[in-house]
N, C-alpha and C positions, 0 to 999 in steps of 0.2 A: 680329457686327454691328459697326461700324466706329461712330466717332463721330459722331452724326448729330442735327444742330440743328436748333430749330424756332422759329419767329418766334411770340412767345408776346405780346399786349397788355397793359398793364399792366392790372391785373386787382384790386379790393378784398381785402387781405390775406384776407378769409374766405371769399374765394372761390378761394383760390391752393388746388394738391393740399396735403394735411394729413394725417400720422397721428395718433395720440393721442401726447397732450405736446406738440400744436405743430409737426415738426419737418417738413420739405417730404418727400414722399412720393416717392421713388426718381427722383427729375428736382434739375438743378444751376441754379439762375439767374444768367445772365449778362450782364450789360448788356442782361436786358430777350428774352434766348434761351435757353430751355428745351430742356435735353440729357436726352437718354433715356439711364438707367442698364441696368444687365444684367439687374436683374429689381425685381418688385416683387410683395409679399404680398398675396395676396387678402383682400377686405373682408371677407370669410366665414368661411372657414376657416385662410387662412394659408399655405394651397398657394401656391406660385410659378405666379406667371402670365405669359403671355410676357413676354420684355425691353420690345418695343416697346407694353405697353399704357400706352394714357395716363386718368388719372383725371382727373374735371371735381370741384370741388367740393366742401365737406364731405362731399358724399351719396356720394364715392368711385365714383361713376359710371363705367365704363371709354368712354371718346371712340373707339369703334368706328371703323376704316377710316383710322387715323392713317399707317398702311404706306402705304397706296394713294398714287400720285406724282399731283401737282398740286394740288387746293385742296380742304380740309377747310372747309366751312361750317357751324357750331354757333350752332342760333337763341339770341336771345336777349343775347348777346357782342356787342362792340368790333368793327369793322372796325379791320384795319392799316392804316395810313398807305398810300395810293395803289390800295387795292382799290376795285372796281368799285361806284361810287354805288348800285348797283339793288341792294347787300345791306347797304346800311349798318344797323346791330346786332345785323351776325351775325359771330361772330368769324373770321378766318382763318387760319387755320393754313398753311403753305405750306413744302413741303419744299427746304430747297438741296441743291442738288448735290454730292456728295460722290464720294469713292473708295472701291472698297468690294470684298473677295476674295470676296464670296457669291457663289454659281451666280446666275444670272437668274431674273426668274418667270419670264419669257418662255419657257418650256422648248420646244425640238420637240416635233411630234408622234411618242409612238410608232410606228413600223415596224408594218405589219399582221405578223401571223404568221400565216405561212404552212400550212395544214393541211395533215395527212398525205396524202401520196397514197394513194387505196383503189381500186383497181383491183377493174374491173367482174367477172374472173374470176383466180382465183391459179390454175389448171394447165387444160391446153388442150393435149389430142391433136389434129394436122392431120391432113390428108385425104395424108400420107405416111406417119402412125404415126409423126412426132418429137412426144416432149413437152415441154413447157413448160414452168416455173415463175415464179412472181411471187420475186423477189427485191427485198426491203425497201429502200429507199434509191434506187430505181432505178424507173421510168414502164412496164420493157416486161416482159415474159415471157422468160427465156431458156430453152433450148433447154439440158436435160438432159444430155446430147453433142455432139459433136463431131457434125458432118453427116457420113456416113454414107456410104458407094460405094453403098448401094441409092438412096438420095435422091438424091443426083447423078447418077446413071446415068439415072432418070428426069428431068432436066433437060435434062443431054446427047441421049436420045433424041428431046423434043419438040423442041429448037433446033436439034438437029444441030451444038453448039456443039463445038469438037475437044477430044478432053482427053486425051495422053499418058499411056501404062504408065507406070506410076514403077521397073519393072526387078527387082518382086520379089512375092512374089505376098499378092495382099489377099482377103479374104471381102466378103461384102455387110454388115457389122458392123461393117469397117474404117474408120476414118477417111477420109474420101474428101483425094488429097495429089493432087501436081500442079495445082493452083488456085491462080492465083493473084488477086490483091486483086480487078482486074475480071471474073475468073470468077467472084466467089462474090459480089459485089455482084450482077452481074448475075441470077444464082440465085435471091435475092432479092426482086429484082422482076419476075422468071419466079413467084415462088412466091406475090407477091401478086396479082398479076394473075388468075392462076389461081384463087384461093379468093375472088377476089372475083368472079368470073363464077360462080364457084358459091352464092356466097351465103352462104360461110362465115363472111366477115370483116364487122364493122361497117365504116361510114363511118370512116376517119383513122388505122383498123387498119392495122399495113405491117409485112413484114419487113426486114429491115435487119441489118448488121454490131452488132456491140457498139460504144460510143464505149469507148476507152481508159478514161476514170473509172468506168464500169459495170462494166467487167469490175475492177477494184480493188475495186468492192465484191462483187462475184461474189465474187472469190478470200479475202476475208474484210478488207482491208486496210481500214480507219477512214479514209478520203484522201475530204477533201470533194471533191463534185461540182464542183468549178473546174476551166478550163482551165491549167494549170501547163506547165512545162516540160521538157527534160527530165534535169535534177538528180533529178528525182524516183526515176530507177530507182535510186538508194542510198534511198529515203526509210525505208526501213526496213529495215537490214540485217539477217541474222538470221533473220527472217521466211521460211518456205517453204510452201510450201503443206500440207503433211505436219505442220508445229508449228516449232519454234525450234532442235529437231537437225543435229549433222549426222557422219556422212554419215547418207542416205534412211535410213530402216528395212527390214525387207524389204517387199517387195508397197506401196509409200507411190507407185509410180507407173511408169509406162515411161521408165526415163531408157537414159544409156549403159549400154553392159554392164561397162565398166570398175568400175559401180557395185553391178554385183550386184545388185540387186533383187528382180529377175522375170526372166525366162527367152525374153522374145520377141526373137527378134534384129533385128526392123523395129516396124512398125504392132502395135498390139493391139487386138481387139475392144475398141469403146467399152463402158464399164461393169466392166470385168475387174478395177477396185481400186474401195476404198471409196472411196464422194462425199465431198463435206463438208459441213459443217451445213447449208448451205444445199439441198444434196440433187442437186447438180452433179457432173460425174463429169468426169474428167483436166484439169482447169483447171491440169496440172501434169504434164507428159509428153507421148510420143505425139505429136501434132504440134502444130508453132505455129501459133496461130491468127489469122489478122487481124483489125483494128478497123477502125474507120471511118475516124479520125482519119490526115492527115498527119503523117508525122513530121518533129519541129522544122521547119525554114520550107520545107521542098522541097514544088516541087508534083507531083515526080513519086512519091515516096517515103513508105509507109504502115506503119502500126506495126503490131506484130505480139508478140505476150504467150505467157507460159505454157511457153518452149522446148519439144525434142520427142525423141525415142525416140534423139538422138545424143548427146544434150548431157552433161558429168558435171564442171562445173567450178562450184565451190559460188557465183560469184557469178552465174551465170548461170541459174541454178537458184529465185534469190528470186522472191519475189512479186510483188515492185515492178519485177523487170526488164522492159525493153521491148526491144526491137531494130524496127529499120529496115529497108525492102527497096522497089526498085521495085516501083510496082501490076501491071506487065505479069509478073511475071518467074515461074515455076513449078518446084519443087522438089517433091521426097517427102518434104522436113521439112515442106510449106507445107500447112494447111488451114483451116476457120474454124468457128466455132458461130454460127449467126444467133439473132436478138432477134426477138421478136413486140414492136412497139411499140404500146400500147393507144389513147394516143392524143397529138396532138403534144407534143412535151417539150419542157418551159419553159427550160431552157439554150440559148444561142445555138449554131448550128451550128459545129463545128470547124471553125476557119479557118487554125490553126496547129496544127503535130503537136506529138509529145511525144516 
């Protein structure tokens, strides 16, 4: 507490603060201005009491509310010179203005805190046999694999939407490739549509792409839910999906063959390596999948995670990596895992890529 004066009236010496022996009780008089020292002894026991208590009296009375700004009226007392006729014989006490490095009372208010998200169901087989899980940190359901050539093939059949050979041969277990960002958007909402005429889905329920920051927390990476940019694909180097090695171990995923791994020399059945804690399968191989999100400011251009069954160069490899591609564009690297969204998520919609 800074030095802080207080307009005291002259007052009958036996009625000035007192301790035994006389001596003025933890306050300075000064031309008639009573300064509060840094503490003063309880009348009791002797404990320190705050700095700013003020004692009336022999009776060592503590003058409650001396802190508080503006005017202290204590019946009984002197008015100060110029205070308000309607309390004359009550003392006033009145704080000046001072300079002072204490925080404010005036504090903000606390920030609500925000409770966890508890979603209505954690796993959820559709009416194509993909399942689902709730993953922590995150509002929807993801989708255990990759979507599938059985699951897409039924999309393609109801839409009659075109979908090119990729040039080498797949099972119904494969990764469905040649999709690209508006194929598998649209998929999407081919698949909500449909479980909502069924009656599958609640009201706000939807399928949907991953946002870029879900699928970082899919793949295990600690990256708050913010829209960022994208420095981020270094954010963690190091980092693979497999652990902190390198190169892979064996069977850690579908990468190049340069790398040895596994034995598939394209696509691999989804599920053919171990998931990760969170109980997801090839969030790392096999092919790349899109997000939702633009990448950095282009509006024709969407991000895409996780590389795929060609890739064998250890920065391309990490967790954190992203790449870019036109939404129209289709490859046999290109495919995606949809999201069951439970219900609308409180982050603003991606406006800018990563």
């Amino acid at each position: 507490m800074s030095s802080t004066e207080w307009l005291w009236p002259a007052l009958p010496a036996a009625e000035r603060p007192q301790e035994p022996g006389g001596r003025a009780v933890g306050h300075k008089m000064r031309g008639g201005a009573l300064q509060l020292m840094k503490s003063v002894a309880s009348p009791t026991n002797g404990a320190a009491m705050p700095s700013d208590t003020l004692f009336f009296g022999q009776s060592r009375t503590p003058l409650l509310g001396v802190c508080l700004l503006g005017l202290l009226l204590i019946p009984g007392c002197h008015s100060r010179e110029g205070a308000s006729a309607s309390h004359s014989g009550d003392l006033v006490i009145e704080r000046e203005t001072v300079k002072t490095n204490a925080p404010s009372a005036q504090t903000a208010p606390a920030a609500p805190v925000e409770k966890p998200f508890v979603p209505a169901v954690t796993e959820l087989t559709n009416s194509l046999g993909m399942v689902f899980v709730h993953v922590p940190g995150t509002r929807s359901l993801f989708n255990i694999h990759e979507t599938r050539v059985k699951d897409y093939r039924a999309f393609v059949h109801a839409t009659k939407r075109a979908w090119p050979a990729p040039g080498f041969r797949q099972g119904d277990t494969h990764p469905a490739v040649n999709v690209s960002w508006e194929d598998a958007t649209m998929f999407c909402q081919w698949l909500t549509e449909k479980e909502r005429a069924e009656g599958r889905l609640k009201p706000g329920w939807r399928y949907r792409l991953p946002r870029d920051e879900e699928w970082s927390v899919a793949v295990g990476l600690q990256e708050a839910l913010t829209h960022q940019t994208r420095p981020r694909d270094l954010a963690e180097p190091g980092t693979y999906p497999w652990g902190g090695s390198w190169p892979p171990p064996r069977q850690a995923g579908n990468y190049g063959a340069e790398l040895a791994v596994e034995n598939f020399p394209h696509t691999a059945p989804v599920g053919s390596f171990a998931p990760n804690q969170r109980g997801l399968y090839d969030l790392g191989g096999n092919v790349w999948e899109w997000c939702e999100d633009k990448y950095e400011e282009s509006e024709d251009y969407r991000v895409l995670r996780g590389a795929s069954w060609r890739m064998r160069n250890p920065g391309d490899l990490l967790s954190s990596y992203r790449v870019g591609n036109a939404s129209d564009l289709r490859l046999g690297t290109y495919g995606f895992r949809a999201v069951l969204e439970l219900e609308p998520d409180s982050m603003p919609a991606p406006a800018g890529g990563k």
